[in-house]
N, C-alpha and C positions, 0 to 999 in steps of 0.2 A: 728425130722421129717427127713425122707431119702429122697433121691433126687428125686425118682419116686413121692413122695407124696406132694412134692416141687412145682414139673413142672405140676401134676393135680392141684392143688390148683393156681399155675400161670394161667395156662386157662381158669378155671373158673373165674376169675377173670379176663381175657382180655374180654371171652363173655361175660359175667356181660356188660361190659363197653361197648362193641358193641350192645347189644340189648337194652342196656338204651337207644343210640344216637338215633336208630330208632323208638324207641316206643315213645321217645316224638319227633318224628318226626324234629328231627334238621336238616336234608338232607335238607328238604321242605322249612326250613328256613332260611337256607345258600342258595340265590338267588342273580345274580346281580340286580332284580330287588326291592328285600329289601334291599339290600346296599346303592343302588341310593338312594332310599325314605327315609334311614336314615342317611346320606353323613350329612346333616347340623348338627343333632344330635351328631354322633358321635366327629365333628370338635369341637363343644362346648365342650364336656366332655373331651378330651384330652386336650384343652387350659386350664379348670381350674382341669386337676387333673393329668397333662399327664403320670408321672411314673407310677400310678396306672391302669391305659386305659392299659399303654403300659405290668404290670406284669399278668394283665387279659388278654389280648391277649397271652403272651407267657404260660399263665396256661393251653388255649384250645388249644392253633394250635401245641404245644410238644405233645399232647395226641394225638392228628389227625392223625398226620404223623407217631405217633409210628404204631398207630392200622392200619394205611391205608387208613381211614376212607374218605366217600368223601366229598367235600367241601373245600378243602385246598388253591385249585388254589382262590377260591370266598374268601376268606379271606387275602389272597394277594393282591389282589382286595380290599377289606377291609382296608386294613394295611397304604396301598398309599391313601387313601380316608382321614384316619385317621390321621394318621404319617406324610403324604408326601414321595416324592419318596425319600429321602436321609436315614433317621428317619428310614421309614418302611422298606427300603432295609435291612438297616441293621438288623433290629428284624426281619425281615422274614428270613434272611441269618443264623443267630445265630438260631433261634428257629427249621427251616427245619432242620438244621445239625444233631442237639440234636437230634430231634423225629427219624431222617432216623438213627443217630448210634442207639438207643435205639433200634428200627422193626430189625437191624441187629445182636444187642445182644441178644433178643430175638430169635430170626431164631437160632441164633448157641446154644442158650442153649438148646431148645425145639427139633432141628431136627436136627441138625447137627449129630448125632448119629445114627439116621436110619437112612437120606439118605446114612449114609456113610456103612452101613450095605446092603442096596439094591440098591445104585448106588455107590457102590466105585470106582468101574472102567471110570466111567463119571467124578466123584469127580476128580481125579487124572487130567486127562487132563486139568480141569479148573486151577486145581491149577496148572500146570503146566503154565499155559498162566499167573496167576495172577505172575508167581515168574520169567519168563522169562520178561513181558512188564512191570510189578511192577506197580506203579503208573499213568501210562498212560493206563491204561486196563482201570480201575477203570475211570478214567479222560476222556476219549474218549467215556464209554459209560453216564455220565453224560450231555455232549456236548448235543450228538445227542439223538433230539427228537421224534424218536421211541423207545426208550428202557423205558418202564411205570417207575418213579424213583423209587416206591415200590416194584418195580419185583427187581431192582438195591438190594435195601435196604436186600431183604430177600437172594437172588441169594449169595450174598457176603458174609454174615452170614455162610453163606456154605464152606466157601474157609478157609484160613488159613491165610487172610490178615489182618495185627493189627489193633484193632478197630481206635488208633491212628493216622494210615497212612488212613485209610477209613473216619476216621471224615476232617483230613483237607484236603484231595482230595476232599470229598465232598462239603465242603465250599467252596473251589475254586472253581469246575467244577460245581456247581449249582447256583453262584453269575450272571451272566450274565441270564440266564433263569429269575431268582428271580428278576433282575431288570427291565426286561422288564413287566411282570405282577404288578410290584409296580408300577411302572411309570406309567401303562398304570392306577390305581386304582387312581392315583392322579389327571388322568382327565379323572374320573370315568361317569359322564356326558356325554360324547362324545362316549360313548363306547356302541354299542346294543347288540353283543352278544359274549359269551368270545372265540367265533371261529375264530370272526374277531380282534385277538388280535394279532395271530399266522400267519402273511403270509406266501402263498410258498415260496417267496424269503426269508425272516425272518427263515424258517424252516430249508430251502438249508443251509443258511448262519451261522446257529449252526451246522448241519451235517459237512459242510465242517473243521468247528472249531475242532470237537471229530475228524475227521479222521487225521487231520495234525499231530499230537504230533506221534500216531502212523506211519503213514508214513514218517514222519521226521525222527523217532529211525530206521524204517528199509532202511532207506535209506543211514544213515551212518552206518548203521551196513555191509551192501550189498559193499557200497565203503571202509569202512576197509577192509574189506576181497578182494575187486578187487587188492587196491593196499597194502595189507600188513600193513598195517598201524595198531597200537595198540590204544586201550583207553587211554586217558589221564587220570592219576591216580593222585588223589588227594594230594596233600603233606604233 
């Protein structure tokens, strides 16, 4: 099988996998308002079977996030309901990583080739930023939450950054996000609607977070260069 007949057979099988989630209507059923109603349920089944609760969770919510699919935040939600915030931090930290490298490995195998055929000239500038700020590009738009993490997941796909350095930036710059939706699923009860999870100040205070690392680098970058000063190079 040649690579063309490879990456048609890849799609068909991503839509496959997207039009199933819709036709049995799982959107409708990823709700905080089925979560609540099942909160006591699910707490029983993880006390007598928890590794299992927990590899059935990480079997849907890696597929989620691969495809994009919606419902991920409500399973975060889920996870802290389940797990508890320490428990499910950690499997929602581990599981988001997998699925966002996976939607990036994907992106680069399936388009990484045309865009770079009818946007190479846009391509280039990105990668120029990904190779000038490195890891803080990546890290700063995970922070701040206007950048959709799926738009993140495929955009980077695009770039020529290691999937490597993209999974553990990702796990880093997505663990505070992730704990706040666990947490907030651990006192799932209290919670009406998942808009009220995300305050303006709550928001500011992730923005603020992604823009630091970048202002930081160019700030000693700016004062190397006022007073001359070199990097300090590694031994």
């Amino acid at each position: 099988m040649n690579d063309a007949a490879k990456k048609i057979l890849l799609i068909v099988v991503l839509a496959l996998a997207v039009a199933a989630f819709f036709y049995f209507d799982l959107d409708k059923k990823l709700t905080l308002e089925n979560i609540k109603q099942s909160q006591a349920e699910l707490k029983r089944l993880y006390e007598q079977r928890p590794f299992m609760l927990i590899a059935a969770f990480v079997a849907v919510y890696i597929p989620m996030v691969t495809l994009s699919l919606p419902g991920a935040t409500v399973l975060a939600l889920a996870a802290g309901a389940m797990f508890g915030a320490l428990v499910g931090t950690i499997v929602v930290s581990f599981a988001s990583t997998i699925g966002a490298t996976f939607a990036c490995t994907i992106s680069r195998y399936l388009l990484r080739d045309w865009v770079q055929r009818h946007f190479g000239d846009r391509l280039v500038k990105i990668n120029e930023g990904i190779h000038r700020e490195g890891a803080f590009y990546l890290f700063s738009m995970r922070l701040i939450p206007i950048f959709p993490f799926f738009v993140i997941n495929l955009v980077m796909g695009l770039t020529g950054m290691p999937l490597r350095t993209f999974y553990w930036v990702s796990q880093v710059g997505m663990l505070a996000g992730t704990f706040v939706f666990v947490n907030a699923g651990s006192q799932i009860a209290q919670i009406d609607s998942l808009g009220g999870i995300l305050s303006p100040q709550l928001l500011l205070s992730f923005a603020l977070l992604g823009i630091f690392p970048l202002a930081a680098k160019k700030g000693m970058a700016f004062y190397r260069k006022k007073t001359g000063r070199k990097p300090v190079q590694p031994q």
